[in-house]
C-alpha positions, -999 to +999 in steps of 0.1 A: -375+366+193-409+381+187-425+390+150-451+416+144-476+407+119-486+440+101-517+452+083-503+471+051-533+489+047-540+503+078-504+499+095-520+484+125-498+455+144-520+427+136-509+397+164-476+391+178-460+357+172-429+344+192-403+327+172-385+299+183-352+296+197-319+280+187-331+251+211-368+248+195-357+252+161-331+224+166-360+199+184-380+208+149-356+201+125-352+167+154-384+159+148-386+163+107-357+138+107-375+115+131-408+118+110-388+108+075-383+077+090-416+071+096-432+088+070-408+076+043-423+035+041-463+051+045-478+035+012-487+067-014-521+058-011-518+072+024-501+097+014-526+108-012-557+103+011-536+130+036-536+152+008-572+151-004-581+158+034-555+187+030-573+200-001-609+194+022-594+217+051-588+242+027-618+246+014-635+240+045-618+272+060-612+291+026-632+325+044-606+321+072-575+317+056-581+342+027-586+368+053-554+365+069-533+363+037-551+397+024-547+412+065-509+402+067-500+412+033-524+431+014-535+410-011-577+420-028-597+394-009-615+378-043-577+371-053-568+358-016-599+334-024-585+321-056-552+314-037-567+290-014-589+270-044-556+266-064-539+252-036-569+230-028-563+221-064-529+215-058-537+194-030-561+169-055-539+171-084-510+151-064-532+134-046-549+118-078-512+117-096-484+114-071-483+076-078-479+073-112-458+106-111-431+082-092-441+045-106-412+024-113-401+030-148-392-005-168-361+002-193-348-022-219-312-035-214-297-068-216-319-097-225-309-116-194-312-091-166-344-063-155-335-031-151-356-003-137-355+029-124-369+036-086-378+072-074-374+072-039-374+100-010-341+123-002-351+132+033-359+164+048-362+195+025-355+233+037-380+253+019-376+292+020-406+309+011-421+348+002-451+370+007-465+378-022-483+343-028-481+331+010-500+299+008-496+288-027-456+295-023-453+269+002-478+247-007-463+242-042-428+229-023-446+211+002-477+193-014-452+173-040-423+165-013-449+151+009-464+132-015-426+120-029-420+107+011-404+138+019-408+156+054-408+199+051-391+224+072-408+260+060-389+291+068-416+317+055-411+356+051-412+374+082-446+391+074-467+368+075-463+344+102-497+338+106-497+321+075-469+300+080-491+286+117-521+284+094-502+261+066-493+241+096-526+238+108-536+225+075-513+198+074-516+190+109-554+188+103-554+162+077-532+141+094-500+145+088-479+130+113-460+155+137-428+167+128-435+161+086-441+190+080-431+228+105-423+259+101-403+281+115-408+316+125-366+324+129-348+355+112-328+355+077-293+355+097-302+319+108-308+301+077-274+294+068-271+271+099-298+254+091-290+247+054-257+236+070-275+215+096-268+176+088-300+166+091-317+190+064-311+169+028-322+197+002-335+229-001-357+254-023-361+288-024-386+311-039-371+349-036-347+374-053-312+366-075-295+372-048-307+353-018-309+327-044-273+329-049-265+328-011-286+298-002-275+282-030-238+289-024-240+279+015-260+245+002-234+238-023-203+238-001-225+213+017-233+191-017-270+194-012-294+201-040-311+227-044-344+243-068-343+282-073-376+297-080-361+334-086-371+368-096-384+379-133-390+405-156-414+389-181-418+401-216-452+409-229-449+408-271-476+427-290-472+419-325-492+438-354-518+411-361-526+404-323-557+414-307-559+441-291-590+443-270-577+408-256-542+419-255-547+455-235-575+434-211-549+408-203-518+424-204-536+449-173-545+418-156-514+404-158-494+432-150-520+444-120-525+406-101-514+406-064-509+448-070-481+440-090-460+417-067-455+385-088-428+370-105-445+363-135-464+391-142-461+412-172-434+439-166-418+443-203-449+451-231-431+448-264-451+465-289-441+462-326-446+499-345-473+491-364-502+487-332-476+510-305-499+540-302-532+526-306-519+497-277-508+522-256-537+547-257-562+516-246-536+505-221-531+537-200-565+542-203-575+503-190-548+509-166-561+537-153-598+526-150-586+502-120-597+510-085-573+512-059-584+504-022-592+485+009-584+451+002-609+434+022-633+452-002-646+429-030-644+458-057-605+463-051-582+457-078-550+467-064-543+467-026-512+483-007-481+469-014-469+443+014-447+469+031-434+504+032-399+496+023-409+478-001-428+511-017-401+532-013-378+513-030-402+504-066-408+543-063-370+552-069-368+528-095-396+548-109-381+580-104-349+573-113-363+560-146-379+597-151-354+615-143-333+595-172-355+606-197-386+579-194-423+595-202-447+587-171-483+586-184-502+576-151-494+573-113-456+577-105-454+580-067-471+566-038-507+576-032-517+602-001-535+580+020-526+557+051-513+524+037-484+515+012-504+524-015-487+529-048-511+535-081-512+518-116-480+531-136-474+533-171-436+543-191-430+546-222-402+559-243-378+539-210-338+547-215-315+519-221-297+507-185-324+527-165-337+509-140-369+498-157-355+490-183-325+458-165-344+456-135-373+437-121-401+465-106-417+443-081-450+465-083-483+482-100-460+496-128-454+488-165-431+497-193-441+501-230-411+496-258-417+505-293-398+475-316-402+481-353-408+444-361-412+406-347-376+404-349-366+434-326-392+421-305-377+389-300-341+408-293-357+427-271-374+403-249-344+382-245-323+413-236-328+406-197-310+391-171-340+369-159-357+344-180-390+331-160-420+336-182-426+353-213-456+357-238-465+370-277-498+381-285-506+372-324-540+364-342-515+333-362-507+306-336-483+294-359-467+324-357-470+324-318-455+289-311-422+301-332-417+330-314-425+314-281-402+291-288-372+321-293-377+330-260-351+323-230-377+315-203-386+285-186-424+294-193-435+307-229-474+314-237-492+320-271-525+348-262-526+338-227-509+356-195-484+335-176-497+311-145-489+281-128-507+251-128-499+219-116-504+202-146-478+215-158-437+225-148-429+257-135-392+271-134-370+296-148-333+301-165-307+325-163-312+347-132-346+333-127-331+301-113-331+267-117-353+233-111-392+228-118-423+228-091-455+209-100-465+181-124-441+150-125-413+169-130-412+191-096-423+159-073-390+145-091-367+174-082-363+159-045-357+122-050-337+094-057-334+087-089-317+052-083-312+025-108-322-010-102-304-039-126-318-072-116-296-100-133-316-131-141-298-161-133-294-198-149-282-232-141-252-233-162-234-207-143-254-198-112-264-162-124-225-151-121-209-129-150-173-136-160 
């Protein structure tokens, strides 16, 4: 099997990778199993040093590698950049904190006995990975596990293949040991035999509700744990005290990063009646203002999107939402150029069960509700399916932690966009999955959480318990 990589922009067949076959992708998922062995009793100093080196490479070849991510998939090069630094800072965060992350934890039990708990490796981890963030994706699954004593089998989107060999390179570069860490160029229609495969322990998945329901289905009949990293359609909460200036500049950032392809972006502004029209006016117009283009050009805000289908499919969302009744105020269909271009677009005015309104639009384009109050605002953000992120803009913080704190999201910011950070857990609820990535909680998703009772023992009856 052979896989195209494709230029979004242009169209143009970038490279042609060949994919393994059933033998090769056996002898990989061989060696990962192999490697755990091994890898599993390296001291996490080692570990971390492999790591730091990782976070070296990356910076090293940051030019390199943030040229293919914006050639493969159409990301603006400055934002391809940023990519590879955060996962450079990825790289240093775990490799400065993995061991106290996992540090036996001392617990207080019976006065005659030590009891602990030990965090110790599960084996090899299946992770399935997407476009729109093609290095940070999988080095967010694989940068903890490795660090935990995990080994990584990465089964990235088809699109960008030479991403996945350049991950690998990374890893492989630092000194990783061989089979700790592959990837696999194979098609969706195999990755239910290797979930099933004995040898793979767990697996993640970053992707839509419903592949997330089918791997975690398959991995399930097979009692293996699973992390689901799922789609979104974040609120965006204007209240009437916020700021505006920093609520339109933000609110266009967030809903415009990576042309509109990310899970947390902004995709639901909530406006309360008082600030509606005066929001809206400012964000159309901000909106508007941003330049569409080559992405290999450093003034670019918004590239193509990563493929045609992909296009056609947010534009009938958009149409459909018209045609129900929704006002368009800028863009609306895709742009006459060569590329999968699609412009910044702004509803308002968006009918109930339209298509903006329940699902997630996975692109450049943004719907404005008018709420009368904080309270409607709050109903109205929680009226979703997904629960990922969510944030309220408010000039009282007081006032911003309580509603934050009414949302159903995994994530919940006070006048800031949503982001991930490895500081700090990242997950969803409802359709937006289940599990955490980064800090100490995601290196602990894919462990061993064992518990350890040493019983002291005395002379009078030899340590034994009647």
């Amino acid at each position: 099997m052979s896989i195209e990589s494709t230029n979004p922009a242009t169209g143009e067949t970038l490279e042609t990778y060949e994919g393994e076959s059933t033998a090769e992708r056996d002898e990989a998922v061989e060696r990962a199993e192999e490697a755990f062995a091994e890898w599993r009793d390296v001291p996490i100093e080692d570990r971390q040093r492999m790591l730091a080196r990782a976070g070296e490479q990356l910076r090293e070849k940051e030019t390199e590698y943030a040229e293919l991510m914006t050639a493969e998939m159409g990301k603006p090069i400055a934002q391809s950049r940023a990519e590879v630094e955060k996962c450079a800072w990825l790289c240093e965060y775990y490799a400065e904190h993995a061991a106290e992350h996992l540090q036996d934890e001392r617990v207080a039990s019976d006065a005659d006995a030590r009891t602990l708990i030990s965090y110790e490796p599960l084996g090899t981890v299946l992770a399935i990975m997407p476009w729109n963030f093609p290095f940070w994706q999988a080095f967010r699954f694989a940068v903890p596990n490795l660090a935990a004593g995990n080994v990584g089998v990465l089964k990235h989107a088809s699109n960008v293949p030479g991403c996945a060999r350049a991950i690998e390179e990374v890893f492989r570069e630092a000194g990783c040991p061989e089979g700790a860490f592959s990837s696999l160029l194979i098609g969706s229609d195999e990755i239910d035999e290797v979930i099933e495969d004995d040898r793979i322990d767990a697996v993640t998945i970053t992707g839509s509700s419903g592949a997330g329901r089918s791997v975690a289905e398959t991995a399930g009949s097979q009692l293996k744990k699973t992390v689901l990293e799922l789609g979104g359609s974040d609120p965006f909460v204007v209240l009437d005290d916020a700021d505006l200036e920093s609520a339109v500049e933000k609110g266009t950032q967030s809903r415009l990063i990576n042309s509109g392809q990310s899970c947390i972006a902004a995709k639901r502004f909530i406006v309360v009646d008082d600030v509606y029209d005066e929001f809206l006016e400012r964000f159309v117009e901000r909106m508007d203002g941003r330049v569409v283009g080559d992405p290999m050009d450093e003034e670019t805000d918004i590239g193509p999107q990563a493929r045609e289908d992909l296009m056609e499919t947010l534009d009938e969302q958009v149409q459909e939402t018209v045609d129900q009744g929704a006002e368009l105020h800028i863009g609306g269909e895709p742009m006459d150029r060569e590329g999968a271009f699609y412009p910044p677009t702004v509803l308002s005015d968006v009918p109930e069960g339209s298509p903006a309104d329940h699902e997630e639009l996975f692109g450049p384009v943004a719907t404005v509700f008018r709420v009368p109050d904080e309270e409607a605002a709050i109903e109205k953000a929680n009226d979703t399916r997904f629960g990922l992120g969510a944030s309220v803009w408010t000039e009282d913080e007081t006032r911003g932690e309580r509603v934050a704190r009414q949302f159903e999201s995994g994530l919940a910011f006070v006048n800031e966009l949503v982001k991930s950070d490895p500081r700090l857990p990242f997950g969803g609820v409802k359709e937006s999955g289940y599990g955490r990535e980064l800090a100490r909680d995601g290196i602990r998703e894919f462990v061993n959480t064992k518990t350890v009772w040493v019983q002291h023992g005395s002379e009078e009856d030899g340590g034994l318990v009647e």
